[in-house]
Every structure is written in C-alpha cells, then in structure tokens.
Backbone atoms as SQL, in Angstrom:
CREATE TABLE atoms (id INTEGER PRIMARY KEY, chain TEXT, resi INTEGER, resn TEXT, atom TEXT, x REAL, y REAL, z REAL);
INSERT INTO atoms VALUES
  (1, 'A', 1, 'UNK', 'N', 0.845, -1.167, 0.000),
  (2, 'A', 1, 'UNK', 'CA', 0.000, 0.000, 0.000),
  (3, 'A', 1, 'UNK', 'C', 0.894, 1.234, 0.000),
  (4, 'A', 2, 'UNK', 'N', 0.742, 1.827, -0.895),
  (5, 'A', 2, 'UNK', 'CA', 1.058, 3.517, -0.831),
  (6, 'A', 2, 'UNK', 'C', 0.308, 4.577, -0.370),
  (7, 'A', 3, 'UNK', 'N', 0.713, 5.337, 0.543),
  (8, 'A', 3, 'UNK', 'CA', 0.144, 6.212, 1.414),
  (9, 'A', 3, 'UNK', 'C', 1.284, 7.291, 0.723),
  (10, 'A', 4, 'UNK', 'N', 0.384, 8.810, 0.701),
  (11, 'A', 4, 'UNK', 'CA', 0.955, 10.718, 0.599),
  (12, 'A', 4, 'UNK', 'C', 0.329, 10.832, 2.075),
  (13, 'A', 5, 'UNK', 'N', 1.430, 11.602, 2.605),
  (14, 'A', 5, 'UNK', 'CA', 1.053, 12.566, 3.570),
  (15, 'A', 5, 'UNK', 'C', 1.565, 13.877, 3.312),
  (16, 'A', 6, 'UNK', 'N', 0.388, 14.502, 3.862),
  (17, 'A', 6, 'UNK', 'CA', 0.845, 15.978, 3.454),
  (18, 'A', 6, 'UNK', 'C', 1.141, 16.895, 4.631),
  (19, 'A', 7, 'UNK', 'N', 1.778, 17.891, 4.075),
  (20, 'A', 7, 'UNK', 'CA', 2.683, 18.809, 5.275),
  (21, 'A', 7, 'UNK', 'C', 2.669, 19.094, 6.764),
  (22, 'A', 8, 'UNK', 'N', 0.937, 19.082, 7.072),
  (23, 'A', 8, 'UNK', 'CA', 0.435, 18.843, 8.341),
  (24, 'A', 8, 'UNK', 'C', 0.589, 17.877, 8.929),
  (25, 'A', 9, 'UNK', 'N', 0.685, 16.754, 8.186),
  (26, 'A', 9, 'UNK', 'CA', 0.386, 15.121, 9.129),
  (27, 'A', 9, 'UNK', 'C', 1.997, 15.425, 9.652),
  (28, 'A', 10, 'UNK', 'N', 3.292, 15.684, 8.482),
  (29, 'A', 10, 'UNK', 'CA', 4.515, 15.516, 8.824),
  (30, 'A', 10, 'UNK', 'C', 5.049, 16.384, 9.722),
  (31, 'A', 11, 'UNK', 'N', 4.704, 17.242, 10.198),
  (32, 'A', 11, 'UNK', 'CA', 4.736, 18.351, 10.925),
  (33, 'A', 11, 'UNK', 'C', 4.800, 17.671, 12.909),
  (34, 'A', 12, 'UNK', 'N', 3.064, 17.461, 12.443),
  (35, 'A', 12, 'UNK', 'CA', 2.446, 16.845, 13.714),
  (36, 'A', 12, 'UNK', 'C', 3.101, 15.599, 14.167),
  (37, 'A', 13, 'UNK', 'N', 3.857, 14.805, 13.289),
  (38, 'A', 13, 'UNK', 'CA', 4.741, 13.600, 13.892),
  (39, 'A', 13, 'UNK', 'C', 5.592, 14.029, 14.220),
  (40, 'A', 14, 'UNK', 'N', 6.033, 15.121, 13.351),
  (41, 'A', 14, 'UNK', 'CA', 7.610, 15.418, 13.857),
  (42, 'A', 14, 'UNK', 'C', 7.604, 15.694, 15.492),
  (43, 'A', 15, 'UNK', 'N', 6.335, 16.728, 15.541),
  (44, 'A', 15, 'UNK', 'CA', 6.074, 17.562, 17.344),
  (45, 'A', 15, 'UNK', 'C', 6.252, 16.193, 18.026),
  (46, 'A', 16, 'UNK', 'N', 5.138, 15.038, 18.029),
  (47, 'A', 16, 'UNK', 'CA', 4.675, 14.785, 18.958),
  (48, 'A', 16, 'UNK', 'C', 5.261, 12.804, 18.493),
  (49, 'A', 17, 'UNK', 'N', 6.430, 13.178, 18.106),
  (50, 'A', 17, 'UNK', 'CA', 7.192, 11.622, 17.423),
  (51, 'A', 17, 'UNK', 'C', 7.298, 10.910, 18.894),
  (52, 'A', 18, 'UNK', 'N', 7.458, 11.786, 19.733),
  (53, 'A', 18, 'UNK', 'CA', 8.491, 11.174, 20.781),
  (54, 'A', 18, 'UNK', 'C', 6.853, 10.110, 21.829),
  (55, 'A', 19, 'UNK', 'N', 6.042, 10.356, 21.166),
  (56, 'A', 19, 'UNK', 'CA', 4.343, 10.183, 22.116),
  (57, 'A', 19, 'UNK', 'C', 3.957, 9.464, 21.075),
  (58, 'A', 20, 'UNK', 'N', 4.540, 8.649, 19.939),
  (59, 'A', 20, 'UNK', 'CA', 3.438, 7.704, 18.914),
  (60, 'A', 20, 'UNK', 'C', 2.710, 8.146, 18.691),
  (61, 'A', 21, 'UNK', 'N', 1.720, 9.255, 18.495),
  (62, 'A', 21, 'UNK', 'CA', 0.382, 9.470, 18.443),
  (63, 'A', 21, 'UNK', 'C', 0.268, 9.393, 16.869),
  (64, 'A', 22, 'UNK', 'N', -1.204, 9.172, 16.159),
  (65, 'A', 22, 'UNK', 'CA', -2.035, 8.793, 15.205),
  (66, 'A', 22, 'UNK', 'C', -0.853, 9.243, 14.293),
  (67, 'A', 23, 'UNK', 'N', -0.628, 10.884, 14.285),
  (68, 'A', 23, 'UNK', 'CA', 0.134, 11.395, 12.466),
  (69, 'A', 23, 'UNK', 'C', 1.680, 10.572, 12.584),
  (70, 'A', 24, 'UNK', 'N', 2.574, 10.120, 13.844),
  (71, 'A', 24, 'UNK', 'CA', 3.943, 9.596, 14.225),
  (72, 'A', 24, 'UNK', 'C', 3.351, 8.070, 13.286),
  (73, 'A', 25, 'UNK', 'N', 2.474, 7.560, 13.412),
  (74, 'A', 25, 'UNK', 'CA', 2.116, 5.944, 13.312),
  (75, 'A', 25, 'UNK', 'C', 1.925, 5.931, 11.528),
  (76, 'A', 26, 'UNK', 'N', 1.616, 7.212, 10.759),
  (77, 'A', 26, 'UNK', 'CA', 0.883, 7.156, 9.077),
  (78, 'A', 26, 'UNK', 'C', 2.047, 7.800, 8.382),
  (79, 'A', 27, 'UNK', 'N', 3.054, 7.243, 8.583),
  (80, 'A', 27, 'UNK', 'CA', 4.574, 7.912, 7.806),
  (81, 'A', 27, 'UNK', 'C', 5.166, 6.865, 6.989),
  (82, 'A', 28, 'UNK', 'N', 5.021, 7.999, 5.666),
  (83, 'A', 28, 'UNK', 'CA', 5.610, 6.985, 3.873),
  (84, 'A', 28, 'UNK', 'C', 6.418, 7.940, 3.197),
  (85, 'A', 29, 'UNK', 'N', 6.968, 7.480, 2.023),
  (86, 'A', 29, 'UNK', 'CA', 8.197, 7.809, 1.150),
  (87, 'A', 29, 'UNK', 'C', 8.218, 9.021, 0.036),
  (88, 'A', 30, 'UNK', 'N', 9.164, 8.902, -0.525),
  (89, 'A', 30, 'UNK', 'CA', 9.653, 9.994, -1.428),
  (90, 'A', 30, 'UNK', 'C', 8.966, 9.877, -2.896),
  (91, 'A', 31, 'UNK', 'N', 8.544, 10.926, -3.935),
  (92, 'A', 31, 'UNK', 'CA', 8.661, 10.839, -5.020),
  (93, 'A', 31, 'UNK', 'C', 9.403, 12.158, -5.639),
  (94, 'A', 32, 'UNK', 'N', 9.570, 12.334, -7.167),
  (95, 'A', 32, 'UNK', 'CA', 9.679, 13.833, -7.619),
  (96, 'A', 32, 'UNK', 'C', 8.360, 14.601, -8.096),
  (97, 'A', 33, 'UNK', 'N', 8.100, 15.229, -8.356),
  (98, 'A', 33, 'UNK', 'CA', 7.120, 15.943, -8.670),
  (99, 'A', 33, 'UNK', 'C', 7.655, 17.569, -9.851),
  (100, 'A', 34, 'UNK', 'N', 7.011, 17.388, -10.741),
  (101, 'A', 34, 'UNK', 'CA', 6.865, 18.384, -11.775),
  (102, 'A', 34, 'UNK', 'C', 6.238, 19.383, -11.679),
  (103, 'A', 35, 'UNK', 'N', 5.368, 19.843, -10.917),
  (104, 'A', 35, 'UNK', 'CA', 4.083, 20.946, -10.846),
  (105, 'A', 35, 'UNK', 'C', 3.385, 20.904, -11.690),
  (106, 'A', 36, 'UNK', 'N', 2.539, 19.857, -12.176),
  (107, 'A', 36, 'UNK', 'CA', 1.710, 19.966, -13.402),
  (108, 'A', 36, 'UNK', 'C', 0.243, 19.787, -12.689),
  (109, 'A', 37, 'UNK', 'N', 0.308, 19.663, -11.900),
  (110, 'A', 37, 'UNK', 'CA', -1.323, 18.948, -11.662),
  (111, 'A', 37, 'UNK', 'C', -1.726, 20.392, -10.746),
  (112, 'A', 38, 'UNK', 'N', -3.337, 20.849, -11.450),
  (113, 'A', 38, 'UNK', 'CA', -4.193, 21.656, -10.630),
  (114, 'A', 38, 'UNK', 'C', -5.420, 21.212, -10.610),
  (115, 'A', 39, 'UNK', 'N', -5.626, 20.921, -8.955),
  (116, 'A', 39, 'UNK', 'CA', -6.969, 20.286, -8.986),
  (117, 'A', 39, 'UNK', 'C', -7.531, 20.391, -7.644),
  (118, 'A', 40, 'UNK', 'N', -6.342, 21.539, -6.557),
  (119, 'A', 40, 'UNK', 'CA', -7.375, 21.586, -6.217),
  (120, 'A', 40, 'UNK', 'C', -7.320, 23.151, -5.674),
  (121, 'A', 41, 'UNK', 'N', -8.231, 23.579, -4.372),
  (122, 'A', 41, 'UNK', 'CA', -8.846, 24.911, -4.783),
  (123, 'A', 41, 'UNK', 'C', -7.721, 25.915, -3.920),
  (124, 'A', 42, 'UNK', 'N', -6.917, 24.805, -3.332),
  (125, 'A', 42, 'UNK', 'CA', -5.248, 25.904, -2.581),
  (126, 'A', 42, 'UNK', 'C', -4.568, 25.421, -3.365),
  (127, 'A', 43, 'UNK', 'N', -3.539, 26.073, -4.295),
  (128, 'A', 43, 'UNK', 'CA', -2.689, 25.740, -5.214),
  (129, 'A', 43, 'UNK', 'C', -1.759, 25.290, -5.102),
  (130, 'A', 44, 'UNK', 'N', -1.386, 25.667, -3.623),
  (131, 'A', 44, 'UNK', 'CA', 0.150, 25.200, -2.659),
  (132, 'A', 44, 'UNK', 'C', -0.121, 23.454, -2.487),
  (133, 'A', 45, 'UNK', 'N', -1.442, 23.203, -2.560),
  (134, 'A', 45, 'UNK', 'CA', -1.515, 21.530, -2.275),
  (135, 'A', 45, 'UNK', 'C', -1.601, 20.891, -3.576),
  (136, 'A', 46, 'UNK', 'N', -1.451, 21.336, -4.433),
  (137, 'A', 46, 'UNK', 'CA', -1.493, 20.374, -5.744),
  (138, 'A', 46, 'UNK', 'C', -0.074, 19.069, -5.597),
  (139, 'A', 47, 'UNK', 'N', 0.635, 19.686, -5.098),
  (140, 'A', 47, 'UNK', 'CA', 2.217, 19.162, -4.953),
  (141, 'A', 47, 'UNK', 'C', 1.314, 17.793, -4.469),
  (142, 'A', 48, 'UNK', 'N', 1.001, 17.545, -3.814),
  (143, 'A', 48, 'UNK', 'CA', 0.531, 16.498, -3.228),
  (144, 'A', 48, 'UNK', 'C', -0.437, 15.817, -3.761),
  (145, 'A', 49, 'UNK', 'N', -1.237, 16.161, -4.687),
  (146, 'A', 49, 'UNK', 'CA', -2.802, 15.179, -5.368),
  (147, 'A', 49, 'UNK', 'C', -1.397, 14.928, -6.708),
  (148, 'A', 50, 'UNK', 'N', -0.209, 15.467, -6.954),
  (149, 'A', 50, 'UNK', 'CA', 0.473, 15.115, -8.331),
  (150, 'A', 50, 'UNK', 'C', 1.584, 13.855, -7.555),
  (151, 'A', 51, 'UNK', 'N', 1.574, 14.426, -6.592),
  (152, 'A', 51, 'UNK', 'CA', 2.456, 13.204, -5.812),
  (153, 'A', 51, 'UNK', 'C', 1.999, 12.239, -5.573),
  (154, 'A', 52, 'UNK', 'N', 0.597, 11.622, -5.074),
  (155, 'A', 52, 'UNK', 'CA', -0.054, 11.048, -4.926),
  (156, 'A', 52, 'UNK', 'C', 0.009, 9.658, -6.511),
  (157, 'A', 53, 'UNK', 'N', -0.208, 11.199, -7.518),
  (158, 'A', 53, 'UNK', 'CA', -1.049, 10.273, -8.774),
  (159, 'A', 53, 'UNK', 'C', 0.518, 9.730, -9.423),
  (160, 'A', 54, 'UNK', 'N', 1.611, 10.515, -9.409),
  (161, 'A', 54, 'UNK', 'CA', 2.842, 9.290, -9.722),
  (162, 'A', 54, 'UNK', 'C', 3.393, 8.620, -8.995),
  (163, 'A', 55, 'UNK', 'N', 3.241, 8.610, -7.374),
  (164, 'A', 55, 'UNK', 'CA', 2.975, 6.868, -6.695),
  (165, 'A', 55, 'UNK', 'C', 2.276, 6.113, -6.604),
  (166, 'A', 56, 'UNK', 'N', 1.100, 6.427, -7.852),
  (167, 'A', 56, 'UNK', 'CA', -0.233, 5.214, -7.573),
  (168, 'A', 56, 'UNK', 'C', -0.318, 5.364, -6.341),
  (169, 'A', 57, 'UNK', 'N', -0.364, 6.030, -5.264),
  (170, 'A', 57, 'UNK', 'CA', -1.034, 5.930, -4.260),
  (171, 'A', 57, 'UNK', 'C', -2.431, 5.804, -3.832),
  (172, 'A', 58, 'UNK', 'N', -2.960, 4.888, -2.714),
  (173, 'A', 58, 'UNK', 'CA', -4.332, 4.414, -2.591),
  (174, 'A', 58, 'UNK', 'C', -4.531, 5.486, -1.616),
  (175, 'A', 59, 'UNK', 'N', -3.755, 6.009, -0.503),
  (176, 'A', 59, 'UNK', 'CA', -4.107, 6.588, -0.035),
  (177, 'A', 59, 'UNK', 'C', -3.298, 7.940, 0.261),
  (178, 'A', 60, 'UNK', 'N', -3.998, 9.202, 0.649),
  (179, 'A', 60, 'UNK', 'CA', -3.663, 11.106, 0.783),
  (180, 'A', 60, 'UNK', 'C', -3.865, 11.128, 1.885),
  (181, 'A', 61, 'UNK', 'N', -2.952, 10.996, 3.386),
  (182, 'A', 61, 'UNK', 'CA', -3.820, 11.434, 4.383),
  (183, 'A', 61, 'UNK', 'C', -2.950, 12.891, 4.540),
  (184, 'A', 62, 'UNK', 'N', -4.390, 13.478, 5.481),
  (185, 'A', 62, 'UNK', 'CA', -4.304, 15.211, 5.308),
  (186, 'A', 62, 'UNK', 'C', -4.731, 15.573, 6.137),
  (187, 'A', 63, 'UNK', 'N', -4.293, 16.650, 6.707),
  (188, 'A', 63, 'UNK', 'CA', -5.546, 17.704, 7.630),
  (189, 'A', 63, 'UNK', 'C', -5.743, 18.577, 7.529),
  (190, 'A', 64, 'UNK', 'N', -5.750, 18.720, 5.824),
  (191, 'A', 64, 'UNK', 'CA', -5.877, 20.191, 5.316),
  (192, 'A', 64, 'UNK', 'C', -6.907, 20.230, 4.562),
  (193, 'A', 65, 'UNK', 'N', -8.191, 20.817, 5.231),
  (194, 'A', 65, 'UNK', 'CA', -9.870, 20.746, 4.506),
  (195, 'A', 65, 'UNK', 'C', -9.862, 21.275, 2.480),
  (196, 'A', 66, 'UNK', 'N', -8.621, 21.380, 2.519),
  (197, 'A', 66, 'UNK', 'CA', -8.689, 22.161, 1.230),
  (198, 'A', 66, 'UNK', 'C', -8.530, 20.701, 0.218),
  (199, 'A', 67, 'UNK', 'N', -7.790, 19.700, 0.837),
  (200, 'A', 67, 'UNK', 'CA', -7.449, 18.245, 0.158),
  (201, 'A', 67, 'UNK', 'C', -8.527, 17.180, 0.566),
  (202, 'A', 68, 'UNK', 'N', -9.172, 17.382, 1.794),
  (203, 'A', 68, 'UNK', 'CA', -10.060, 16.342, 2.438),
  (204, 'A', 68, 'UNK', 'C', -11.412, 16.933, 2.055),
  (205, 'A', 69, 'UNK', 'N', -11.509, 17.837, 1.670),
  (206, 'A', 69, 'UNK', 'CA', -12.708, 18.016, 0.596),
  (207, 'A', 69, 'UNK', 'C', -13.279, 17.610, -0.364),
  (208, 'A', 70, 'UNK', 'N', -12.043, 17.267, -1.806),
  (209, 'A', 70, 'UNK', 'CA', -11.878, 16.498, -2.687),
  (210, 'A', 70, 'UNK', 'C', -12.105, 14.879, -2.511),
  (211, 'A', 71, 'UNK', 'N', -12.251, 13.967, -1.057),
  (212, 'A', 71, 'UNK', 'CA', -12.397, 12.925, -0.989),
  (213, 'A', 71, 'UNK', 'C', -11.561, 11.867, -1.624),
  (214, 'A', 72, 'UNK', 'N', -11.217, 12.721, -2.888),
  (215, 'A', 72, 'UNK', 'CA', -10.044, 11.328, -3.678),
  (216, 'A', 72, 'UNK', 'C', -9.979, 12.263, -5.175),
  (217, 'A', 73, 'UNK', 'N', -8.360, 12.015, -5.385),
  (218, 'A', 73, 'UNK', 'CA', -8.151, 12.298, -6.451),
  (219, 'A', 73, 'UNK', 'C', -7.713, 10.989, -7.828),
  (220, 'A', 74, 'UNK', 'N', -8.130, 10.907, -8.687),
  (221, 'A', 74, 'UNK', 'CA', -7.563, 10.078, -9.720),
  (222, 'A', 74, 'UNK', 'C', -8.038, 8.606, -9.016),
  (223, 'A', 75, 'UNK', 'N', -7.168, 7.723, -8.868),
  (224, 'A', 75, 'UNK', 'CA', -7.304, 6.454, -7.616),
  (225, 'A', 75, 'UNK', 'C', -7.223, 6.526, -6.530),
  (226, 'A', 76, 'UNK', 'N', -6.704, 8.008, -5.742),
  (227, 'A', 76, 'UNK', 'CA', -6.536, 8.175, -4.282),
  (228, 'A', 76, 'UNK', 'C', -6.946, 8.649, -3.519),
  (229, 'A', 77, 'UNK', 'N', -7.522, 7.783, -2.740),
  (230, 'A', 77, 'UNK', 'CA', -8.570, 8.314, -1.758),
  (231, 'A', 77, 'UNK', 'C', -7.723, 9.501, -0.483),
  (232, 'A', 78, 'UNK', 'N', -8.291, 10.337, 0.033),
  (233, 'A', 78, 'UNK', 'CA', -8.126, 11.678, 0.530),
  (234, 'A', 78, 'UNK', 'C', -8.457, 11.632, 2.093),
  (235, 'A', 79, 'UNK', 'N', -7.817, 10.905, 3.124),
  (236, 'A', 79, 'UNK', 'CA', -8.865, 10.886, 4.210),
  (237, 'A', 79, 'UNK', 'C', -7.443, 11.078, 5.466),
  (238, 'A', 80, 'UNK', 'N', -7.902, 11.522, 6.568),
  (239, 'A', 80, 'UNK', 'CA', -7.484, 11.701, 7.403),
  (240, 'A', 80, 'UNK', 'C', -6.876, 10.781, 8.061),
  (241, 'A', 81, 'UNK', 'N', -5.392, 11.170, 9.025),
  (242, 'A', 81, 'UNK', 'CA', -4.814, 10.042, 9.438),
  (243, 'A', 81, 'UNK', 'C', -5.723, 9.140, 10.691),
  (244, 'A', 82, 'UNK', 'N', -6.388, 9.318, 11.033),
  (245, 'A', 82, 'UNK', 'CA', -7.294, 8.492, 11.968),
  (246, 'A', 82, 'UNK', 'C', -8.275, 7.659, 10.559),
  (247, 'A', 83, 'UNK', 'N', -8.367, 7.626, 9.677),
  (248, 'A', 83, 'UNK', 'CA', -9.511, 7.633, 8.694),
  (249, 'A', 83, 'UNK', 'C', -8.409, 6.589, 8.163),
  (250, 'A', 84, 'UNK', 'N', -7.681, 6.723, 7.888),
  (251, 'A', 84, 'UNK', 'CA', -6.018, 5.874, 7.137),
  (252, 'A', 84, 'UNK', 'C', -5.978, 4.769, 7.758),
  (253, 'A', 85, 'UNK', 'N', -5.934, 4.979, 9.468),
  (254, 'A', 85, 'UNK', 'CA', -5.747, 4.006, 10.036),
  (255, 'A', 85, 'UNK', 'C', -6.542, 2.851, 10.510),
  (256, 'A', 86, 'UNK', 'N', -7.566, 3.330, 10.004),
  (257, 'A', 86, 'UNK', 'CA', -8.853, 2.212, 10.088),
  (258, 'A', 86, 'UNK', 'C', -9.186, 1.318, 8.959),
  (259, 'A', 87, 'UNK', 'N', -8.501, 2.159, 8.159),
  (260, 'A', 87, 'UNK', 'CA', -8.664, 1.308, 6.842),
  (261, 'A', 87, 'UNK', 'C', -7.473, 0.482, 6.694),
  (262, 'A', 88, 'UNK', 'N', -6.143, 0.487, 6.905),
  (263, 'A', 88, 'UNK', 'CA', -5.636, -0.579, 6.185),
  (264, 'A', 88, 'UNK', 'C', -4.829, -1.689, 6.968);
C-alpha cells in the first residue's frame, strides 16, 4: 500500500514523534514531482494530489480541509490520518 502525507500530518509527527500518536504511526516515502497537476482549490496543495497520482497511491492522508474536501483524487482516496488508520 502507498500512502501521501501531506505537510500537516509531517509536521504533527515530527512535534509529537516522541508520544506515537495517530500522524507519528501514518509515515511513507519519497517521489519527484513536476508541478503539473491543478486540482485543487489551494494551489500550494497540488504538490501532493500530483504526488499522490505518480505513486499510484491508494491513499492522501491530510488535515488540510482544502485536500479532504476532494475525498479522492484520480485512484486516491483523501482521508485523514485516523480515517487511514482504520482502513488498512
């Protein structure tokens, strides 16, 4: 399974790595990214629905209403790291 996390989730592990909590437990890998993809309605998060779609990723977790709005882009579903973790 391929999981995107986006800037918030990585943030919030980083704070609170040392306590396991939910965003420390939903941490995945690298791609490159081109800036081609606009899709969604903050422009700064596209980086991430284009990152997503050249790791085939199944799953976007986010806590940024501007990406968890969209529900899923292309094949990848868009859901929160508590939402991530129930599913797989």
């Amino acid at each position: 399974m391929i999981v995107v996390i986006d800037t918030n989730i990585w943030i919030s592990a980083l704070q609170f790595a040392k306590r396991r909590g939910t965003p420390t437990l939903a941490l995945g890998i690298r791609v490159k990214i081109r800036g081609t993809v606009m899709g969604c309605r903050d422009p700064g998060d596209d980086m991430f629905l284009e990152c997503s779609d050249l790791a085939k990723a199944d799953y976007l977790t986010a806590g940024d209403k501007d990406l968890l709005t969209l529900g899923a882009y292309k094949r990848t579903r868009i859901v929160t790291p508590s939402e991530y973790l129930r599913a797989r």
